[in-house]
C-alpha positions, 0 to 999 in steps of 0.5 A: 500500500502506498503512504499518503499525505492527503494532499491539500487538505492537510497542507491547507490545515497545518498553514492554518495552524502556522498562521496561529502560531505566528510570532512564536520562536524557535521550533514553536513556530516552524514543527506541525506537531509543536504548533499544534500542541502549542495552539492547543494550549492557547485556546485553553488558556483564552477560554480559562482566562476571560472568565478569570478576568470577569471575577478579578474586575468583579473583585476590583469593583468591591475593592474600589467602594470598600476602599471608599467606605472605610476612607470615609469611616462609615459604619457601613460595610460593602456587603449591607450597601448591596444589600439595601440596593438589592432590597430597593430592586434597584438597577446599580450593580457593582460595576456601576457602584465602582465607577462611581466611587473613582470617578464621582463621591459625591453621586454616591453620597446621593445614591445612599440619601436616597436609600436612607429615605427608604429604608429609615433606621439604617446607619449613618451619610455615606460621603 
């Protein structure tokens, strides 16, 4: 039986395959069976990692109020602040509430006014 190589429809799929590792050094870029090792892994770290890079936004954005309301030395944790807005059905979320808090304290101050008029017998001015 004679050896075959598939012709173009392997030939096509390991120039995909380089065109991906494009960039990469050494045997990286230049052997079929490391390129697609190498591709293989890429992926795998992309997927793994924009999921990763949600949760460490998420994490900066409750690090970002806290930081505001300890600054401030509010009686009030992050954990009761969502709380009542949650309880308010209100549509802030924590991306909203961190942008806030770095680029206008003030508006923040208003937010937990309007909470405290809701909600009587809570803790003291946010700002």
């Amino acid at each position: 039986m004679t050896r075959t190589t598939r012709g173009p429809v392997a030939q096509n799929r390991r120039l995909k395959e380089k065109l991906l590792a494009k960039g990469c050094r050494g045997s990286n870029s230049t052997l079929t069976r490391v390129i697609s090792e190498l591709i293989l892994k890429a992926l795998a770290s992309a997927n793994r990692d924009r999921k990763q890079k949600k949760t460490e936004f998420r994490y900066l954005w409750m690090t970002r109020i806290n930081g505001l309301l300890r600054k401030k030395k509010v009686s009030l944790s992050f954990s009761r602040l969502c709380s009542k807005i949650v309880k308010e059905d209100s549509i802030l979320n924590r991306k909203l509430l961190g942008q806030i808090s770095t680029l206008d304290h003030s508006s923040l101050n208003v937010i937990w006014t309007i909470l405290q008029n809701k909600n009587p017998g809570g803790g003291g001015m946010l700002l």
